[in-house]
C-alpha positions as CSV (number, residue, x, y, z in Angstrom):
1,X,-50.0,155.5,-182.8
2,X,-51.8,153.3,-185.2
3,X,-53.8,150.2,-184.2
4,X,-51.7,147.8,-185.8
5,X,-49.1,149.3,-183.1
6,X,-51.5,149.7,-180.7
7,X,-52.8,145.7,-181.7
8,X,-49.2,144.2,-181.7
9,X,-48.2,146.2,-177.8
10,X,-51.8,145.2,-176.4
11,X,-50.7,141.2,-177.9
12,X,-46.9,141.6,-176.1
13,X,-48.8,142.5,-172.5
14,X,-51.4,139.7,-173.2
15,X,-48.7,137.5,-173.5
16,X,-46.2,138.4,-170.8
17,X,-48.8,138.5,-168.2
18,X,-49.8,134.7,-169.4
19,X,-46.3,133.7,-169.1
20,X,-45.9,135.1,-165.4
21,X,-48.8,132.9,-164.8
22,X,-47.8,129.9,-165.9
23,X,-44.5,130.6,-164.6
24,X,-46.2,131.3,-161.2
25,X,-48.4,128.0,-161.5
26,X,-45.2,125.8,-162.1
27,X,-43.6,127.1,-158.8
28,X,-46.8,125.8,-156.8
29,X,-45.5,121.5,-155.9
30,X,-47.6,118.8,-155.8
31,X,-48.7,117.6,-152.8
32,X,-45.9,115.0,-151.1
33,X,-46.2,111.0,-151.9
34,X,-47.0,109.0,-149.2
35,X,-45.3,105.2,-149.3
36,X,-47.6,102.5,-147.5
37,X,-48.2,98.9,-147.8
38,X,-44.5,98.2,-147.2
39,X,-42.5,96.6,-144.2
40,X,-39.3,97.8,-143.0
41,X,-37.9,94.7,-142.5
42,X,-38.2,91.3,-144.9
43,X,-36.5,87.9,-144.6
44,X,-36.4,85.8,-147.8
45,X,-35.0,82.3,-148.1
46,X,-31.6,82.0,-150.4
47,X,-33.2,81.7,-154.2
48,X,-36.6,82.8,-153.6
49,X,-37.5,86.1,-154.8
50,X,-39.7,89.0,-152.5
51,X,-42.3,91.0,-154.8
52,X,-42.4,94.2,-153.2
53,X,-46.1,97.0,-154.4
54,X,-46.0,100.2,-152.5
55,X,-48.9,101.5,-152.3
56,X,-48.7,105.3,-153.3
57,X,-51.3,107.9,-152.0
58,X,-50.6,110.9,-154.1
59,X,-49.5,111.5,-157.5
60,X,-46.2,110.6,-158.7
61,X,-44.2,111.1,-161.9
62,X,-41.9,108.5,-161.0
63,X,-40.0,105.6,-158.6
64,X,-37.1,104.1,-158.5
65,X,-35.6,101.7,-156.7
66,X,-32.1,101.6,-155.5
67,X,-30.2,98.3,-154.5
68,X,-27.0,98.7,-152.3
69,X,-26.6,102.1,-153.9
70,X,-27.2,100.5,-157.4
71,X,-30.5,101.8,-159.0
72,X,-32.3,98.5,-160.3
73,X,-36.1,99.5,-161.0
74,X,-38.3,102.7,-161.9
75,X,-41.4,100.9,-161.8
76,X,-44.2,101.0,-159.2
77,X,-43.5,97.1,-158.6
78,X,-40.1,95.4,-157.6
79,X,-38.7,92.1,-157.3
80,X,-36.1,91.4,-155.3
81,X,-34.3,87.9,-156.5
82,X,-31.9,86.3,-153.3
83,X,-28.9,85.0,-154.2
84,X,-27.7,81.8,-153.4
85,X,-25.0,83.3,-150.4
86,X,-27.1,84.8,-147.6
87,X,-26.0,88.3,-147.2
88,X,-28.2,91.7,-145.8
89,X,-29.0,94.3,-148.5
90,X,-30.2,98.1,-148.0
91,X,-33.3,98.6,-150.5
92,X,-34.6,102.5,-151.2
93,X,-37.7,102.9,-153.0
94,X,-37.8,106.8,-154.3
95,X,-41.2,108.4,-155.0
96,X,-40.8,112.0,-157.3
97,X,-43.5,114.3,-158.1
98,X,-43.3,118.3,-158.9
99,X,-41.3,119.9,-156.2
100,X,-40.8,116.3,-153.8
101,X,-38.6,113.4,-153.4
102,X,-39.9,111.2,-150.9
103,X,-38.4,108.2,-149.7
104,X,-38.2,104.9,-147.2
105,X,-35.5,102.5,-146.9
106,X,-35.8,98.9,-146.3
107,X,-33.6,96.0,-145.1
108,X,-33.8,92.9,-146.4
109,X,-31.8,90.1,-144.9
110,X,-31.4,86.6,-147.1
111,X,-30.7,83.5,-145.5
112,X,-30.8,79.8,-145.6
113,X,-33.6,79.5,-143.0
114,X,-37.2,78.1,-143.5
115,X,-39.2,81.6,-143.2
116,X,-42.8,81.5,-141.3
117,X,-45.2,84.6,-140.0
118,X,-47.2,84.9,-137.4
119,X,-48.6,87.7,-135.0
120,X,-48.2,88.0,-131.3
121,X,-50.3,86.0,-129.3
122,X,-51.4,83.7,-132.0
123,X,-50.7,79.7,-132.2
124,X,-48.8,78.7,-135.5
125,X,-48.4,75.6,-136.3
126,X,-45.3,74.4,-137.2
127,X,-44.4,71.6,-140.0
128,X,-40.6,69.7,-140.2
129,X,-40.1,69.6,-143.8
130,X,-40.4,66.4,-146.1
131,X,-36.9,64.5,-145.2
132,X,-38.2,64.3,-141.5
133,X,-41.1,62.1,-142.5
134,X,-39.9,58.3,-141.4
135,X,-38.2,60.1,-138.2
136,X,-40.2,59.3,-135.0
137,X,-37.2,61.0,-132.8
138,X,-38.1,65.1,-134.0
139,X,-36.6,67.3,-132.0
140,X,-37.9,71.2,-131.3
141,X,-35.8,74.1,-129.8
142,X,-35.7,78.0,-129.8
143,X,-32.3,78.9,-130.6
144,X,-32.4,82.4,-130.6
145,X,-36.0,84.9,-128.9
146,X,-36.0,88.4,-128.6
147,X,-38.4,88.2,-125.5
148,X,-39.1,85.5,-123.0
149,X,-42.4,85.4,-123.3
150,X,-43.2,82.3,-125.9
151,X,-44.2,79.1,-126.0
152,X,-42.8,76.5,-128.3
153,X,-44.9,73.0,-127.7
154,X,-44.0,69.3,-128.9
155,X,-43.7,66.0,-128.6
156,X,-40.8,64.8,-130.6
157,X,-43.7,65.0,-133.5
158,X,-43.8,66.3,-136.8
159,X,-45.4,69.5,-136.3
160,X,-45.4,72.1,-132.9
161,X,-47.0,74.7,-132.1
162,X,-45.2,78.4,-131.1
163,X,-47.0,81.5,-130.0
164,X,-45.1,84.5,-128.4
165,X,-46.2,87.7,-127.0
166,X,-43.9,89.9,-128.7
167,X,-43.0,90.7,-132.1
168,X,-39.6,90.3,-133.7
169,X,-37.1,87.3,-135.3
170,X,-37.1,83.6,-133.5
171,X,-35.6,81.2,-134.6
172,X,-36.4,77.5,-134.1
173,X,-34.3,74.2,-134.9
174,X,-35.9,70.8,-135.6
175,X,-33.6,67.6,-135.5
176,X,-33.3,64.4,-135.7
177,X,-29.8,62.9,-135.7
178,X,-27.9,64.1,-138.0
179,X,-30.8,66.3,-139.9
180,X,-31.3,70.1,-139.3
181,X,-33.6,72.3,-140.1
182,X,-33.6,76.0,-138.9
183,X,-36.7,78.1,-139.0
184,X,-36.8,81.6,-139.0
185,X,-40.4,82.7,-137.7
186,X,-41.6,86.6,-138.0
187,X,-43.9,87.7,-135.4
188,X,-45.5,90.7,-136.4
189,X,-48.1,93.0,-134.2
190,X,-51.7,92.4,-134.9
191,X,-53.5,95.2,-136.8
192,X,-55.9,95.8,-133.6
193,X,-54.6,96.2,-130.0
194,X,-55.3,93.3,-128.1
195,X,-57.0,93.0,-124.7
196,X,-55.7,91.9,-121.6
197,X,-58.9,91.3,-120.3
198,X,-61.7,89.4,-121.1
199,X,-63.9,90.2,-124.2
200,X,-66.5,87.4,-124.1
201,X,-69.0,85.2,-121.9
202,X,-70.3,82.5,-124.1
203,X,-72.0,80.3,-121.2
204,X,-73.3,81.0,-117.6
205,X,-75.3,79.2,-115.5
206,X,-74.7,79.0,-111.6
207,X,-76.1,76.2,-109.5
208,X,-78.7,77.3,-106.8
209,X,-77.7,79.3,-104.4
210,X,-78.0,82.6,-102.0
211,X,-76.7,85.4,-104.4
212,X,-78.2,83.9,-107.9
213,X,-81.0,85.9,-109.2
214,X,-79.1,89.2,-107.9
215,X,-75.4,88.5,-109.6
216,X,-76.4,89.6,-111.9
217,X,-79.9,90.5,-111.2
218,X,-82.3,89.0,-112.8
219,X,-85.7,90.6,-113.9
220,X,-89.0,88.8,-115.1
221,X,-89.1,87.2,-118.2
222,X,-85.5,86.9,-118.8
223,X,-83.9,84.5,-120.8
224,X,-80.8,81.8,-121.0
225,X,-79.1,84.5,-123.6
226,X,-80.7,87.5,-122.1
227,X,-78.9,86.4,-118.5
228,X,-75.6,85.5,-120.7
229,X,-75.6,89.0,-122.0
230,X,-75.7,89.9,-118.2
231,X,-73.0,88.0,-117.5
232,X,-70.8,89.7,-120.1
233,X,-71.7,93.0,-119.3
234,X,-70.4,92.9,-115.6
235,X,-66.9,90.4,-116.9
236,X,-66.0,92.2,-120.0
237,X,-63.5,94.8,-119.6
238,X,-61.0,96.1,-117.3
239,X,-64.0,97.8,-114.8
240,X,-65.5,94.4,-114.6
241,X,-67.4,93.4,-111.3
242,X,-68.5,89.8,-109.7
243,X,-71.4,87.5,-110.5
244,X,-72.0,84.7,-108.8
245,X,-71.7,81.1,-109.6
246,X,-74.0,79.7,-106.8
247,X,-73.7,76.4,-104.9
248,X,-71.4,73.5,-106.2
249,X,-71.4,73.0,-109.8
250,X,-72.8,76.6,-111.1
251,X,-69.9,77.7,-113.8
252,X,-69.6,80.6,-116.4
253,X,-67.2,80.6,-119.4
254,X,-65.6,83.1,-121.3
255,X,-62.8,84.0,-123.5
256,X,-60.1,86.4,-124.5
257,X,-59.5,88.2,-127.9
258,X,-56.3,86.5,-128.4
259,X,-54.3,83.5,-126.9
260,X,-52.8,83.8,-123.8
261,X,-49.4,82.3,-124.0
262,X,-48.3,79.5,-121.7
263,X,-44.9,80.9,-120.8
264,X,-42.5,78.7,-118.9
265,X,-42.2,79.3,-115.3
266,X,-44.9,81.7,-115.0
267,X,-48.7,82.2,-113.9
268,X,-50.3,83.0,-117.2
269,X,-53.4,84.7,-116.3
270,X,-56.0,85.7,-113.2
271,X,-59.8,85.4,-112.9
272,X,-60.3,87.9,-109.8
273,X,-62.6,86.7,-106.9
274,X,-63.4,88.1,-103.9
275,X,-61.8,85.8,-101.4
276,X,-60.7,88.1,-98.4
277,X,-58.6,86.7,-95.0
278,X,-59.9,86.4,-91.2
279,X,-58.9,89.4,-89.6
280,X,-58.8,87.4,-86.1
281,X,-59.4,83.8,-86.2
282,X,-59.5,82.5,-82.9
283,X,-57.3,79.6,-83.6
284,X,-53.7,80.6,-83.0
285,X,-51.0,79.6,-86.3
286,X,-53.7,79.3,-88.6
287,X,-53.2,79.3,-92.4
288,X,-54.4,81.4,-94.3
289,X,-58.5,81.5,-94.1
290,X,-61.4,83.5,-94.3
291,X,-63.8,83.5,-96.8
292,X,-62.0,80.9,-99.4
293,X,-64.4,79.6,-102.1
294,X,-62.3,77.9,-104.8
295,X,-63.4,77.4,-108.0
296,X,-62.3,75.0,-110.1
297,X,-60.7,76.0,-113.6
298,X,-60.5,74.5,-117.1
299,X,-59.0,76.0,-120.0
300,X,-58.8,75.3,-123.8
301,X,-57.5,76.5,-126.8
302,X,-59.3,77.2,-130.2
303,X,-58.0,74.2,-132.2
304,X,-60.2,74.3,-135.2
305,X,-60.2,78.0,-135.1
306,X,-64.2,78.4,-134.8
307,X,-64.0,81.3,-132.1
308,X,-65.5,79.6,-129.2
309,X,-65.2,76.2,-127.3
310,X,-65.8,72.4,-128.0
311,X,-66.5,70.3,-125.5
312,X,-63.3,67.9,-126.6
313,X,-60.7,71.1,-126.0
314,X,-61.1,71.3,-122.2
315,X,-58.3,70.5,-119.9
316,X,-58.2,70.8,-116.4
317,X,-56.1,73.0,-114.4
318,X,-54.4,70.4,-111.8
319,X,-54.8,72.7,-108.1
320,X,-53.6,71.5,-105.1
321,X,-56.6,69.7,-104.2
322,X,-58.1,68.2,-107.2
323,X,-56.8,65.0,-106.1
324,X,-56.7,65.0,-102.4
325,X,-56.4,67.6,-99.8
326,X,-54.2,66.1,-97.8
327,X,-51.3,67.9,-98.4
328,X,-53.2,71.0,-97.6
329,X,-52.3,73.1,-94.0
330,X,-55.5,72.8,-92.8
331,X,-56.2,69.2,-93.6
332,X,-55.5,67.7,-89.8
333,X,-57.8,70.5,-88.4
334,X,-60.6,69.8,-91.0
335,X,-60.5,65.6,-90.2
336,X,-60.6,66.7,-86.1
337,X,-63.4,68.9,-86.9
338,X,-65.3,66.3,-88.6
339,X,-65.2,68.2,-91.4
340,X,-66.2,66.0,-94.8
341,X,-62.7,66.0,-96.8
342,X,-63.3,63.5,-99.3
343,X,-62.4,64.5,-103.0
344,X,-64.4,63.3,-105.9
345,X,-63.0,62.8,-109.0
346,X,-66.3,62.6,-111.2
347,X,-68.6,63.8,-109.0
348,X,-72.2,64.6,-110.0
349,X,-74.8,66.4,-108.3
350,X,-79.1,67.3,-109.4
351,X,-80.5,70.2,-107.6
352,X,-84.6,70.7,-107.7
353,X,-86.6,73.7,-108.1
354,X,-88.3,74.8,-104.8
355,X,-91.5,73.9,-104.1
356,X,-91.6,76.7,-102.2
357,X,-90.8,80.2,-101.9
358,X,-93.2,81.3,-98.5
359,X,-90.7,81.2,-95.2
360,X,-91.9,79.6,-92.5
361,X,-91.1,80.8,-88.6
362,X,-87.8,81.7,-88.7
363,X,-85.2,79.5,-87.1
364,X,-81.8,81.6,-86.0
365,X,-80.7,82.0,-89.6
366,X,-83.1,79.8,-91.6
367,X,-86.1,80.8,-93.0
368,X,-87.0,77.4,-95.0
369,X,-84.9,74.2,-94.1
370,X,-86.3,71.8,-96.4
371,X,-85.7,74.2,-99.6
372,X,-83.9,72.8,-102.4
373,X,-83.7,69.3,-102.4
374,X,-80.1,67.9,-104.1
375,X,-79.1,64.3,-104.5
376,X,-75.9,63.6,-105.9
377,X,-73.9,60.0,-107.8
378,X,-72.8,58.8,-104.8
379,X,-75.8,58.2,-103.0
380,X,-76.3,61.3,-101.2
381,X,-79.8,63.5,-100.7
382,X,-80.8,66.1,-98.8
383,X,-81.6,69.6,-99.0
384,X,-80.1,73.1,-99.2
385,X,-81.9,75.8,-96.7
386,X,-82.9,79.4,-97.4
387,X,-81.4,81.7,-95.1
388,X,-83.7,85.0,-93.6
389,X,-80.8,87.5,-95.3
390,X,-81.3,86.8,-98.7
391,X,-85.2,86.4,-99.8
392,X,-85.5,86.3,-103.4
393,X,-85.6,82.7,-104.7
394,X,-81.9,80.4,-104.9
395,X,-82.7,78.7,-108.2
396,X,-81.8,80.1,-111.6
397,X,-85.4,81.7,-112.6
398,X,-84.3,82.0,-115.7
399,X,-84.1,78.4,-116.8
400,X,-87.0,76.1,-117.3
401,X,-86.5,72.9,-116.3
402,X,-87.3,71.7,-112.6
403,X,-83.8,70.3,-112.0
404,X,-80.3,70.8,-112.8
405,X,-77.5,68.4,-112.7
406,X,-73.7,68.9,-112.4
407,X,-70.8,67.5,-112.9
408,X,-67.0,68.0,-112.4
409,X,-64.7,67.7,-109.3
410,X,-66.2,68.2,-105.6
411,X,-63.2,69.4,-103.8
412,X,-62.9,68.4,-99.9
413,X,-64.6,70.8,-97.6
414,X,-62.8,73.7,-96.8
415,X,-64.7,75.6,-93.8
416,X,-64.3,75.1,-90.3
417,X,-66.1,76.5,-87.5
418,X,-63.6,78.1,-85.5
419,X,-65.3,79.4,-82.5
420,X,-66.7,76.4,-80.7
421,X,-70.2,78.1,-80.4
422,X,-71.1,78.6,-84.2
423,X,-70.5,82.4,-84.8
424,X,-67.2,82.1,-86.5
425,X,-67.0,80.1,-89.7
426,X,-63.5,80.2,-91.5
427,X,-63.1,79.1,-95.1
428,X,-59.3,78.2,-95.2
429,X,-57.6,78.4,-99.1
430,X,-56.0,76.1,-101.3
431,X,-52.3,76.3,-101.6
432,X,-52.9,76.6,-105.2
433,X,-54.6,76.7,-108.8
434,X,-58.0,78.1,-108.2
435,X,-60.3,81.1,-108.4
436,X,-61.4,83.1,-105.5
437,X,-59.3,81.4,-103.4
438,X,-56.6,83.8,-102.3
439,X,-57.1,88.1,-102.3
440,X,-56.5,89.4,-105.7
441,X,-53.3,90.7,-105.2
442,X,-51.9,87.6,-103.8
443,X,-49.6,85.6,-106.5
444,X,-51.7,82.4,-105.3
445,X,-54.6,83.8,-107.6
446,X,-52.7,83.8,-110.2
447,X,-53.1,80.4,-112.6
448,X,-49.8,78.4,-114.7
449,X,-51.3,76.9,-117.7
450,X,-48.7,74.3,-117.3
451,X,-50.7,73.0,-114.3
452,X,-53.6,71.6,-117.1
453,X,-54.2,68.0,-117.5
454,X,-55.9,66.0,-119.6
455,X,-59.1,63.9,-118.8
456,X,-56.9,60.8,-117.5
457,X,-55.2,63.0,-115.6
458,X,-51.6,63.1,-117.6
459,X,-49.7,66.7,-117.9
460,X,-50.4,68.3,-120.7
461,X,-48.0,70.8,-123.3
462,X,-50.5,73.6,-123.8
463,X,-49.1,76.5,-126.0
464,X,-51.7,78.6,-124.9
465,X,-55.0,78.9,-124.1
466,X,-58.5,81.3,-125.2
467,X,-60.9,80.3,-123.1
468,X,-61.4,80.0,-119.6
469,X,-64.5,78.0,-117.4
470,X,-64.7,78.1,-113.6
471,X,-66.9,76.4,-111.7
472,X,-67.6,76.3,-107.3
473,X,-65.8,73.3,-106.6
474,X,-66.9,73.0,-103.0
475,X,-70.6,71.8,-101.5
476,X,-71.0,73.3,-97.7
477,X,-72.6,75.0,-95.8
478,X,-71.4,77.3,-93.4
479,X,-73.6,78.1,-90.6
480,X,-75.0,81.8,-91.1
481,X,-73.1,82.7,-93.6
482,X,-74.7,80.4,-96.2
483,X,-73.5,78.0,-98.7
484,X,-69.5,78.3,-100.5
485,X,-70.3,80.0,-103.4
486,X,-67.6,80.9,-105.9
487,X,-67.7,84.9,-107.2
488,X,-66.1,85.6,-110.3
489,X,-64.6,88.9,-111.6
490,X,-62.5,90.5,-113.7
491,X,-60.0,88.4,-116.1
492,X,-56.8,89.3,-117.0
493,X,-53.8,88.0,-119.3
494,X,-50.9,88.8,-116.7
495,X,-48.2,89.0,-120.0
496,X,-50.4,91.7,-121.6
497,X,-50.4,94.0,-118.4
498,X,-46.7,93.0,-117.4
499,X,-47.5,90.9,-114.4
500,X,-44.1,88.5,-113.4
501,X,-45.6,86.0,-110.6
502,X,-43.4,82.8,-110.8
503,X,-45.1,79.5,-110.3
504,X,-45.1,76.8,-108.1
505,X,-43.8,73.7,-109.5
């Protein structure tokens, strides 16, 4: 064999065993597109036209979009025109590569509706459209809700707000006579789970009394914000335990990642206490008593969308007793008792630092009787005690002033000694719209944002609300067990977790 032969058999191997290679090579497929950035489901308003950009994670070699089984694009962008008739349409958008065909269908439905978005548990504001501008008779309704849990508020205005809890398709009619608009509004999930509980303390400071400085505990050179952080550390959360909120007055805000939503008919949302019931009171056909220490509640919603509270968004949650207690079951025993059951509207009170911390000779349950001096707007004075169980002192060390003052509503006086001989102090509840005034798991701790009121006392139409401030609504003390003193605990948006408690209207 010559070498030309030999050259020209060695060149016919060379070349077969590069063609099994690249033969093998075009075999091996590219690794499958992935389609994001796309929804399965768009509403567009009759003559407006949806751009629709898939965002494609691997390589392609082409895509194509099919229309009603009519291909209409191969392009990575498409715009879909709607006619003028409303109608619903099947869109496919087809991504090829070597080896894959991937692809996702969406539906697209056209209508004559005015479209808006929104996520759950978010307040949109609502606009009528231009031809309602002279009408001062605008008229709001949900037509149509996939869930029961919304809110649509207004006042035969121009604009309303609507929040819901769940996602999907509402739609909404304004009127006014003869004009009609229908809105079609899109709720969407948020991109980050929300929580039911709460997720911020933005204020705390609890009027003098026998648990402050220990819920939480304060430590030596602590400050306003250090004691705030404090605050949020045992409220934020599901596994949230109880701070205190001291003597009449002391309050703590905080507020929720997302608006709760003020649903018709419902409680809305809980702030846990630990109110607990007498387990034998020695008055026969009691109500329901034991250690009730209401707070009073206020709630507000973010209008100008700066993530925490103004002092012009606070409305008042109307309890039973804001106004008077006489409607409640234990008002007739309170007046026999010559228990104090007047209610003040706009009542203020100025607590004084201690001029002393040193206990003198023990009287019964007393250690210091002239402690904490308090005067008040209506005339009042006196002074709180210290008691021999708790010896650490009853005014917030961590603020620096030498007085305090308060103001808000001092509910009638809710404790009654039961016993005749001073051993057995009952603090009877509210019927209604407080914290740590009924067990937890009673539906009476739950709170109906319908039951808010505005500053001249007039019912208010909240869509929802984001944050949340209690304050002890009641000044008394109870014999040995010391001063009412409102505890606050865990928070919780009763739509998130599933909760139905029906209100009381």
């Amino acid at each position: 064999m010559n070498n030309r032969f030999k050259f020209l058999v060695y060149l016919a191997c060379g070349l077969f065993l590069i063609s099994s290679c690249k033969k093998e090579d075009a075999e091996i497929p590219d690794a499958p597109p992935v389609i994001t950035g796309l929804e399965t489901e768009y509403y567009v308003v009759v003559k407006e036209a949806l751009v629709l950009k898939p965002t494609i994670a691997t390589k392609v070699d082409s895509i194509v979009w099919v229309l009603n089984g009519q291909r209409v694009a191969n392009a990575l962008q498409y715009s879909f025109q709607a006619p003028a008739t409303p109608g619903n349409y099947s869109l496919i958008v087809m991504a090829y590569n070597r080896g894959n065909i991937i692809q996702k269908v969406l539906q697209i439905a056209t209508g004559r509706y005015v479209n808006w978005q929104t996520t759950t548990s978010t307040i949109l504001t609502l606009e009528a459209s231009q031809k309602f501008a002279n009408k001062t008779d605008v008229k709001w309704e949900v037509l149509s809700a996939p869930s029961e849990l919304y809110r649509l508020s207004a006042s035969n205005a121009l604009t309303a707000m609507f929040t819901t809890v769940d996602r999907g398709s509402y739609k909404v009619k304004v009127s006014s006579g003869d004009l009609v608009d229908t809105l079609l509004i899109t709720v969407k999930s948020t991109d980050r789970a929300q929580s039911p509980y709460i997720t911020k303390v933005f204020d705390y400071l609890p009027a003098p009394g026998q648990f402050v400085n220990d819920l939480p505990k304060y430590v030596a050179g602590d400050t306003y914000e250090t004691m705030v952080t404090k605050a949020g550390k045992e409220l934020i959360g599901e596994d949230a335990n109880l701070i205190t909120l001291g003597g009449w007055g002391g309050y703590v805000v905080v507020g929720f990642d997302h608006t709760i939503v003020n649903v018709s008919g419902r409680r809305d949302f809980r702030i846990s206490g630990n109110a607990f019931g007498a387990n034998s009171n020695p008055r026969p056909n009691a109500p329901f008593g034991g250690s009730c220490e209401p707070g009073v509640v206020m709630v507000a919603y973010d209008k100008n969308k700066n993530g925490k509270p103004d002092e012009d968004e606070w409305y008042e949650i109307k309890g039973s007793g804001n106004f008077s207690a006489e409607g409640e079951p234990w008002y007739t025993a309170a007046v026999s008792n010559k228990v104090d059951v007047r209610t003040f509207r706009n009542y203020e009170m100025t607590y004084n630092r201690p001029t002393t911390e040193t206990p003198g000779t023990p009287q019964g349950h007393i250690s210091i009787s002239n402690y904490i001096r308090w005067t008040d707007n209506q005339g009042q004075q006196g002074y709180k005690i210290k008691n021999t169980y708790h010896s650490q002192s009853y005014y917030p060390a961590w603020v620096k002033e030498d007085k305090i003052t308060y103001k808000g509503i001092r509910l009638a006086q809710n404790g009654l000694e039961e016993s005749g001989q001073g051993s057995y102090y009952v603090l009877y509840a509210y019927r209604y719209g407080y914290v740590d005034n009924y067990p937890n798991a009673h539906d009476n701790s739950g709170i109906d944002i319908d039951w808010a009121i505005d500053k001249n006392g007039n019912k208010v139409n909240l869509p929802g609300i984001d944050f949340v401030k209690v304050y002890n609504g009641i000044d008394q003390e109870n014999g040995w067990l010391g001063e009412a003193s409102t505890e606050v605990g865990r928070g919780e948006d009763l739509h998130l977790l599933g909760t139905n408690i029906a209100t009381i209207k």
